[in-house]
N, C-alpha and C positions, 0 to 999 in steps of 0.2 A: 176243501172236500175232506171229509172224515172217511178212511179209509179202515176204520175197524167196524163203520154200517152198511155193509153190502147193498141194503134196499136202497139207501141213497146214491151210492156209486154208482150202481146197477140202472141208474135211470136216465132217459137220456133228453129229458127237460136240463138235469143236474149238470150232464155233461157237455149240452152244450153251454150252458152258465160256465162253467169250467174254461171251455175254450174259448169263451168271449173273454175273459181276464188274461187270457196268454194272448191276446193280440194284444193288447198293450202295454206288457212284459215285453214282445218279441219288436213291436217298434220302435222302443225305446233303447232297448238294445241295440236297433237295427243306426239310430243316430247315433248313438253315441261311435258306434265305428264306421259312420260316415263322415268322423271328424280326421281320420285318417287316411293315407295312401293302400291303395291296393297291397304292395310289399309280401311280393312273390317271397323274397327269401324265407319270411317266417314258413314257408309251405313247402320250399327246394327239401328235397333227399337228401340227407346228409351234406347239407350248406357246408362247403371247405374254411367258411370264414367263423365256424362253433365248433366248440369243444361239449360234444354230448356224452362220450363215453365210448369207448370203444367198441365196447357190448350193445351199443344201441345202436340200431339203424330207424332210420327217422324224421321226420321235420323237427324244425324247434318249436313249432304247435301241436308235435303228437308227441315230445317230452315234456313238455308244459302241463297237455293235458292229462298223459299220463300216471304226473306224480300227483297234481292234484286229487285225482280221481281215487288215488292210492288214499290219498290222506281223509276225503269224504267217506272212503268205504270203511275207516276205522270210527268214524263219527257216525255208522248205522247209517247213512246215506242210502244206498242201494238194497238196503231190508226192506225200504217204500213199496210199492207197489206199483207207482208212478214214472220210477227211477229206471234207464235202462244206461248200461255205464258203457263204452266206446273201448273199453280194454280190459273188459270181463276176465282177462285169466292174470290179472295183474292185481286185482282185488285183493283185501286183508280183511279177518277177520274183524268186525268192530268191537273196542274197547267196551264200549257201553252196551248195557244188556239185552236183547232183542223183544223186540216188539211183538207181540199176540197177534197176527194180522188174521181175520179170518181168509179162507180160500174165496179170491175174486175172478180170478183167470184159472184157467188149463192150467194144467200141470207142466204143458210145454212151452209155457210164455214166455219165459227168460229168451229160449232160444228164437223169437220172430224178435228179430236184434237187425232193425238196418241205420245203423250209426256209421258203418263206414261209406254207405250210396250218400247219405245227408253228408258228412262230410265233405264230398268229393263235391259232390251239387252246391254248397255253402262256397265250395274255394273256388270251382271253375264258371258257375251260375251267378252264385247272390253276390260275392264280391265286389264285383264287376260290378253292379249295379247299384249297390250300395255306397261306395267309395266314390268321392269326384276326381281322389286326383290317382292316375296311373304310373306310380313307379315305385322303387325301394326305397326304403326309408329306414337303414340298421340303427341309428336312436332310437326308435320306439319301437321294436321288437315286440318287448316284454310288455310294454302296454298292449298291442296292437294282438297279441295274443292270449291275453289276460281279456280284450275285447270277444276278442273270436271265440274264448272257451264259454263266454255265457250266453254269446249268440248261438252256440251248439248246444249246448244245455239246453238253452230252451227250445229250442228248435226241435227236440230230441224228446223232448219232454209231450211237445202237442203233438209230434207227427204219432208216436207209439202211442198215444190217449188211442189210438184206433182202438188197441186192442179190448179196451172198456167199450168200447162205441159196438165192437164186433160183436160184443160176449153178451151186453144188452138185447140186439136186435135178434141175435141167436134165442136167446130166452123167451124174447118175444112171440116168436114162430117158429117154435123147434121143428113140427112137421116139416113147412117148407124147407126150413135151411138141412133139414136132414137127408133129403128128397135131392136137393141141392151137389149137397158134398159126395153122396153117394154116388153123383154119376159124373162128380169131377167137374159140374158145369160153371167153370170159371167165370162166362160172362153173364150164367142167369146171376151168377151171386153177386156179381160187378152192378147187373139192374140194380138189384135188390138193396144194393148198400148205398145207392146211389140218389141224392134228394137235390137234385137241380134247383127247387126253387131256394133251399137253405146253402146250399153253394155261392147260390145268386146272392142273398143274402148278405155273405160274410163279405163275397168282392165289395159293396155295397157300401157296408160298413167300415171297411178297411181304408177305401178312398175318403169317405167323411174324417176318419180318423189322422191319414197322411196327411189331409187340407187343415184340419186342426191343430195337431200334433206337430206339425213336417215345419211349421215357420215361426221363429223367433219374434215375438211381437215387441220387443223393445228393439229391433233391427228394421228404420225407416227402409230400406231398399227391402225388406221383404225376402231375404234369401231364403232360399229351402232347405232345410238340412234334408227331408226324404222326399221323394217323387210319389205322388200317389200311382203314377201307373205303374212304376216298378215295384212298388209292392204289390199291388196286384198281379201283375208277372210273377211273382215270387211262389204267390200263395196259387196262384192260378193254374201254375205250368211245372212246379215243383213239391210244395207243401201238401196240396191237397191231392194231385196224386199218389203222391208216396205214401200218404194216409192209407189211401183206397187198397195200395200195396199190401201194406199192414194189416188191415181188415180183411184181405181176402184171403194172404198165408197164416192167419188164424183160423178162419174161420174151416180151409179146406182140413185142417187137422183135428176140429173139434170134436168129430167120435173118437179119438185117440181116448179122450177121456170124458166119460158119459156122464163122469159125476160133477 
């Protein structure tokens, strides 16, 4: 997606094209760390068995992620429009020069930021279900987190796509949605952004893809590395909720900024 065409961003044939290529970014992620144990410790509070820093309080997957994130935001990472970063006030200036982006969002989009609820849903939700085998495993730490940082990236990446999704149907129908916001009506706007039969859809799709995707064809016994119904679970009781999340703490802000 070209993010310096607003007509094209702005549209939401585009953006669901969009979101159909992060489902299999997000499944492929979602196997590769079901090659691994659940491994509570990379997630423990200040795990007594790492040395983080004294200065940090934290998991050793929110110091993981954190320095990463440091080092992307010097790479113009989070100048995206797409990008939304999990420790926004840990950000560095990037080396490289910035990018002309024209205006696609509100002015207050940075801040509709829910990376720490996905986080929490990722560790106490998907985990579980993602993972076969349940227990710690301090070998693979630094893999197993090195996993979880791009299953949150991406994760992070389709859930906040709302706010494109929001800002489309907003333009679509300004009357309504102004009519809308104006009398705070949270669940007309919940109707409104709401397309059951394209939800229906993506479950749809998602299962064809875990039956595809989910089983190694050179493995005669057939094992699964993903479960098609727990990705559906995932996207069904978590992902596309928190979407809807998204789209609606945008969209109730949108006279903030008329332009």
């Amino acid at each position: 997606m070209d993010f310096t065409k607003p007509e094209t961003v702005l549209n939401l044939q585009n953006i669901r094209d969009e979101l159909i290529k992060m489902e299999d970014s997000i499944i492929f992620k979602f196997i590769e760390r079901s090659h691994f144990s659940t491994c509570y410790g990379v997630y423990q509070i200040d795990n007594p068995h790492l040395t983080l820093g004294s200065d940090f309080h934290g998991s050793f997957l929110d110091w993981a992620l954190m320095h990463l994130e440091i080092t992307h935001s010097e790479l113009r990472r989070f100048e995206s429009p797409d990008q939304t970063p999990f420790f926004p006030d840990k950000l560095k200036r990037s080396i490289l020069p910035s990018i002309n982006y024209p205006k696609l969002l509100a002015n207050y989009s940075n801040e509709v930021n829910y990376n720490d609820k996905i986080k929490r849903t990722y560790i106490d939700k998907m985990v579980p279900l993602i993972s076969k085998i349940d227990k710690d495993d301090p070998n693979n730490y630094g893999s197993i987190a090195s996993c979880d940082i791009e299953c949150l990236q991406s994760l992070s990446r389709r859930i906040h796509f709302g706010k494109f999704v929001a800002e489309a149907k907003y333009q679509s129908n300004k009357p309504l949605y102004n009519t809308l916001i104006e009398n705070k009506d949270v669940q007309g706007i919940m109707r409104e952004i709401t397309n059951s039969a394209v939800e229906a859809k993506i479950l749809e799709r998602l299962t064809t893809k875990a039956e595809v995707y989910g089983v190694d064809p050179t493995n005669s016994e057939g094992e699964r590395r993903i479960t098609p119904e727990y990705l559906v679970k995932i996207y069904k009781e978590f992902v596309i909720p928190i979407t809807k999340e998204v789209e609606v703490e945008y969209l109730l802000r949108r006279l903030e900024d008329p332009n």
